[in-house]
C-alpha positions as CSV (number, residue, x, y, z in Angstrom):
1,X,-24.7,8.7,4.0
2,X,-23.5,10.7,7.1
3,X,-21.2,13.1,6.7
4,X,-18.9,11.9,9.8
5,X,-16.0,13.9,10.7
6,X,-13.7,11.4,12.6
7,X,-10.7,12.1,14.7
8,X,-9.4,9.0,13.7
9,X,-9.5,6.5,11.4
10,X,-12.1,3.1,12.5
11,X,-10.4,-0.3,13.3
12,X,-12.6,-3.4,11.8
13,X,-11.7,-6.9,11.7
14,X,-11.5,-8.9,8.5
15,X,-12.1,-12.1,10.5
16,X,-15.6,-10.6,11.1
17,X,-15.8,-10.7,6.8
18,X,-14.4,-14.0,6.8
19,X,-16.4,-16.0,9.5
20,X,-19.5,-17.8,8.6
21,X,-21.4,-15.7,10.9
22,X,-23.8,-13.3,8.8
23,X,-24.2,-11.1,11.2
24,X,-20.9,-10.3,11.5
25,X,-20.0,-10.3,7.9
26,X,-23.1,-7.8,7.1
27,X,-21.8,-5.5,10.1
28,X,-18.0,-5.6,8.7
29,X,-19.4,-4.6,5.2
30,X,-21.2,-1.8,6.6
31,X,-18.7,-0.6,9.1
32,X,-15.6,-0.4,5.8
33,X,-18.6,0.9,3.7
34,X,-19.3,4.2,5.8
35,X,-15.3,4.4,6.2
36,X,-14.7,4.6,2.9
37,X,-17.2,7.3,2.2
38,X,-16.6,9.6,5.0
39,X,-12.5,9.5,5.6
40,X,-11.3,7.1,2.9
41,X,-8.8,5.3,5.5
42,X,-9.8,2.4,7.6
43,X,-7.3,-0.1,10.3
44,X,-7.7,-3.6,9.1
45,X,-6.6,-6.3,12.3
46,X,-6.1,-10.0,11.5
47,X,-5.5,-9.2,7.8
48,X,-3.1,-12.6,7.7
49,X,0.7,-11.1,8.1
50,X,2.0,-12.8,10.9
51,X,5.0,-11.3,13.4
52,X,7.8,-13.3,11.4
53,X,6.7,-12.7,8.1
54,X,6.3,-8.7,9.2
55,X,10.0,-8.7,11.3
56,X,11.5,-10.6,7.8
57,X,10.1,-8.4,5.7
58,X,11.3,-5.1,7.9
59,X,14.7,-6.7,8.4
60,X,15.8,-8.0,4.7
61,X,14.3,-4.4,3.5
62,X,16.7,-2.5,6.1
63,X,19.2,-4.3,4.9
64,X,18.9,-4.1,1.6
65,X,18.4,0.2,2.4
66,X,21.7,0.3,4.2
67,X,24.3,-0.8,1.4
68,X,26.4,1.8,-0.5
69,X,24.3,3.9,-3.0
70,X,26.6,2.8,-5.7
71,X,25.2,-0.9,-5.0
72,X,21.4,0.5,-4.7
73,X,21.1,1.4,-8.2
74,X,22.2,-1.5,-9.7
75,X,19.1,-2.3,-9.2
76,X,17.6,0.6,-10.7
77,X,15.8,-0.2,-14.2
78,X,15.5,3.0,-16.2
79,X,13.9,1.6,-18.7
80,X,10.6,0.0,-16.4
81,X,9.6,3.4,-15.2
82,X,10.3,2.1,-11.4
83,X,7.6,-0.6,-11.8
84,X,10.3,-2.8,-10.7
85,X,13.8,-2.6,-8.7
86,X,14.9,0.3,-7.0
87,X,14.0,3.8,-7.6
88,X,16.9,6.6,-5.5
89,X,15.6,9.7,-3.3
90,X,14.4,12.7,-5.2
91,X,13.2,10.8,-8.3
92,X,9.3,10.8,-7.8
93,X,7.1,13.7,-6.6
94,X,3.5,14.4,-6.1
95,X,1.4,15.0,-8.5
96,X,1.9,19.4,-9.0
97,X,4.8,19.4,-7.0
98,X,8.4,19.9,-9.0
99,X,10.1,19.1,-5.9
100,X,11.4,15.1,-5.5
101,X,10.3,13.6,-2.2
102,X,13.1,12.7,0.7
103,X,12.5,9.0,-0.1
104,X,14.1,5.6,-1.8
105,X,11.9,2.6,-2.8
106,X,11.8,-0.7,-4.1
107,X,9.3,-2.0,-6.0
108,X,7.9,-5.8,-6.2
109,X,5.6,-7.1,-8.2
110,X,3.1,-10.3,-9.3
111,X,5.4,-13.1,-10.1
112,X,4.1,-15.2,-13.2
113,X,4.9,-17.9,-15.2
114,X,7.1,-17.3,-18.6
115,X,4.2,-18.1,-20.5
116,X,1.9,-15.7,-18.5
117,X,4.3,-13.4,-18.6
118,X,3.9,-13.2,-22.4
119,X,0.2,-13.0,-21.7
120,X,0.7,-10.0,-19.5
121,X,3.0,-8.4,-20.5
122,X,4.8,-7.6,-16.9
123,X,8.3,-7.1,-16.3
124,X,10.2,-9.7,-14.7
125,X,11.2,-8.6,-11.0
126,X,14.9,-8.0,-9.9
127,X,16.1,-8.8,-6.8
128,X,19.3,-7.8,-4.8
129,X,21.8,-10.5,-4.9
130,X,23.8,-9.3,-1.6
131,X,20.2,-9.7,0.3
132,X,19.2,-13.1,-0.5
133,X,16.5,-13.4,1.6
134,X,14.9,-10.3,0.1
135,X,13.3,-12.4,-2.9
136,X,11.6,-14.8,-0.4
137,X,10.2,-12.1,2.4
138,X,8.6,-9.6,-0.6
139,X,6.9,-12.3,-2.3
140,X,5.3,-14.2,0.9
141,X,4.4,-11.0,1.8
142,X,2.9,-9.6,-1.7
143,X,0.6,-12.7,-1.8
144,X,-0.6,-12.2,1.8
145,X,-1.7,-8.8,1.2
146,X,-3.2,-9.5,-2.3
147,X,-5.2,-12.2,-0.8
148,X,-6.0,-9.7,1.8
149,X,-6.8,-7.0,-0.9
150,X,-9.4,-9.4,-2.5
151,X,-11.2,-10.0,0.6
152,X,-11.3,-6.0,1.4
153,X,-13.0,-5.4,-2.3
154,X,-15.2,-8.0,-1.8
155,X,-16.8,-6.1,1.4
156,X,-16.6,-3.4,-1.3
157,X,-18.5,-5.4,-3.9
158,X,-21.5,-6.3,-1.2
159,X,-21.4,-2.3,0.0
160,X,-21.9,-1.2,-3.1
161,X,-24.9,-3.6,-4.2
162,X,-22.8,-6.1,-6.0
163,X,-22.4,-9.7,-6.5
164,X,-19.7,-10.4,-3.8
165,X,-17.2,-11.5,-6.4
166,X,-17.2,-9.0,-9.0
167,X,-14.0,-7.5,-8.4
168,X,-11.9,-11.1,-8.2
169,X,-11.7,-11.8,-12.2
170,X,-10.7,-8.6,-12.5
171,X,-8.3,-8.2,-10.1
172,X,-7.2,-11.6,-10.5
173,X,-3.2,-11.5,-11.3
174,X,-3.1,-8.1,-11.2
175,X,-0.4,-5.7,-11.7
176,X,-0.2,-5.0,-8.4
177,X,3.0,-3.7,-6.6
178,X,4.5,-4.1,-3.3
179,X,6.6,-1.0,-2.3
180,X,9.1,-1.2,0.2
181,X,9.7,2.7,1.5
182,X,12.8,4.2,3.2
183,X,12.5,8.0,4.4
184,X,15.5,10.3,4.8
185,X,16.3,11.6,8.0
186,X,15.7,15.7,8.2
187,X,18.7,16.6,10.0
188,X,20.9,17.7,7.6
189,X,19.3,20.5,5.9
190,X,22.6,21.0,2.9
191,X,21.4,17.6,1.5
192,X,17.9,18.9,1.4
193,X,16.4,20.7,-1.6
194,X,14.1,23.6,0.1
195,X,10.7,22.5,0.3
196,X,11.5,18.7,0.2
197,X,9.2,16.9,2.5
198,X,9.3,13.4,2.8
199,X,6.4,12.0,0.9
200,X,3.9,15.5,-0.1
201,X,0.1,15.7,-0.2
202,X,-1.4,13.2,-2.6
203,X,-4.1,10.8,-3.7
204,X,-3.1,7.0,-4.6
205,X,-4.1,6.0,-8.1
206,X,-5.5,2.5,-7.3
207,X,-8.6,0.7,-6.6
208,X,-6.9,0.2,-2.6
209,X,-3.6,0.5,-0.8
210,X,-2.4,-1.6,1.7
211,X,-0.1,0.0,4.3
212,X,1.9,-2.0,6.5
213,X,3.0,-0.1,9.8
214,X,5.6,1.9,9.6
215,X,8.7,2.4,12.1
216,X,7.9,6.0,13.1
217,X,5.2,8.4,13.5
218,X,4.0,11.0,9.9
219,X,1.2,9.5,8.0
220,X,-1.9,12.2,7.8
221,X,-5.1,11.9,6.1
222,X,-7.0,15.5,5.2
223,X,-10.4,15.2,6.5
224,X,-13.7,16.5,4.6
225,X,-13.7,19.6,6.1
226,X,-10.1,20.1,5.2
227,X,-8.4,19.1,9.0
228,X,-5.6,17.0,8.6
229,X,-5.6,14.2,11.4
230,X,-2.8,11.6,12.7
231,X,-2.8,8.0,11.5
232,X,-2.2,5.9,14.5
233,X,-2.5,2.1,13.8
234,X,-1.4,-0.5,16.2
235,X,1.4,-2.6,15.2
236,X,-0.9,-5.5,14.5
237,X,-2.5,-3.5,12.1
238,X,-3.1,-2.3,8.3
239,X,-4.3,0.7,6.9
240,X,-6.5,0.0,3.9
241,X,-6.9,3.5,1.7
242,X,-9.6,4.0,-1.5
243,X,-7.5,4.9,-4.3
244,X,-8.4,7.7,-7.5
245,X,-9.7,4.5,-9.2
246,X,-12.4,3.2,-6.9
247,X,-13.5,6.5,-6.5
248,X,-14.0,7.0,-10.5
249,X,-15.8,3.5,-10.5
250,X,-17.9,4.0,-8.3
251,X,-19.0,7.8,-9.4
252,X,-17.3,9.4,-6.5
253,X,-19.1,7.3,-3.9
């Protein structure tokens, strides 16, 4: 492996993976591979989200973000931990930090049959009723980027010297969870709790995370030799992160 010390994170393209051509394919699976091990962050393009899924998505989230608080937590579900519904700012923090970060979220998750449900044991998923297209744009999306997800690990899978399908059975239905972020604004420092940032330094649990663009500027990844560097994605793209899970599977490759 060589220890590269990028100044930004590589694009590749999954429709290189997904062609018939070997050539490409091979090149894709070595191109995520070295990502992975060097910086941990790649840009994915033509990962399947079109403009008007992305734009209804963006716009039934704002929405839902902009109604009274009082309204917001309705949606709140104590007793789920925040794997589902709404979660208010200040509530989670990075892991050694006391301090809540300056964000809301709501989280979406794998939608089931009743009787898988009782299989796997998952919560059901609550929905705002005063954004009623909110239900239809977080679902269409969450099985875009889980389909996406599957063909990212499968690059994985061939990198690593695997059969090319050894994640799918495992992954397959997953408790996965779409997470729809709002950040506060920092210009009103008496709402602020000193040292609140909007999202501190921290390491994703997963196997991968999926990050759709966001509307502004802030997302850094701390390199090997302990720089922290700018993510700049295009609009048209998706940044694919290794999560603390991966890395323990694979032995801290």
């Amino acid at each position: 492996m060589n220890n590269i010390l990028y100044n930004e994170i590589p694009c590749v393209d999954l429709s290189d993976f997904t062609s018939k051509d070997a050539t490409s394919k091979q090149k894709f699976v070595q191109n995520l591979g070295e990502a992975f091990n060097n910086i941990g962050f790649v840009a994915v393009k033509n990962h399947g989200l079109s403009h008007d899924i992305t734009s209804s998505l963006y716009d039934s989230v704002r929405q839902f973000f902009d109604l009274p608080e009082a309204t917001k937590l309705n949606y709140e579900a104590e007793n789920l931990g925040g794997q589902r519904g709404y979660t208010a700012k200040g509530k989670e923090h990075a892991k050694g930090r006391s301090i809540g970060d300056l964000k809301e979220f709501y989280h979406v998750g794998q939608e089931v049959s009743p009787a898988e449900k009782l299989i796997l044991g998952y919560p059901s998923n609550i929905f705002p009723r005063e954004v009623p297209e909110f239900a239809t744009a977080t679902t269409k999306a969450f099985r875009i980027l889980e389909k996406t997800g599957i063909e990212i690990l499968r690059a994985i899978a061939l990198y690593l010297g695997l059969d090319e399908f050894y994640f799918d059975d495992r992954v397959k239905q997953g408790n996965s969870i779409l997470r729809a972020i709002h950040y506060f604004p920092l210009d009103d420092p008496q709402s602020i709790d000193e040292g609140a940032v909007r999202a501190a330094a921290h390491g994703d649990i997963n196997l991968i995370t999926l990050l759709m663009g966001a509307s502004a500027e802030g997302l850094q990844i701390l390199r090997r030799d302990g720089e922290w560097i700018p993510v700049t994605a295009l609009p048209d793209q998706i940044v694919v992160n290794v999560g603390d899970m991966l890395e323990r599977l694979t032995n801290k490759k």
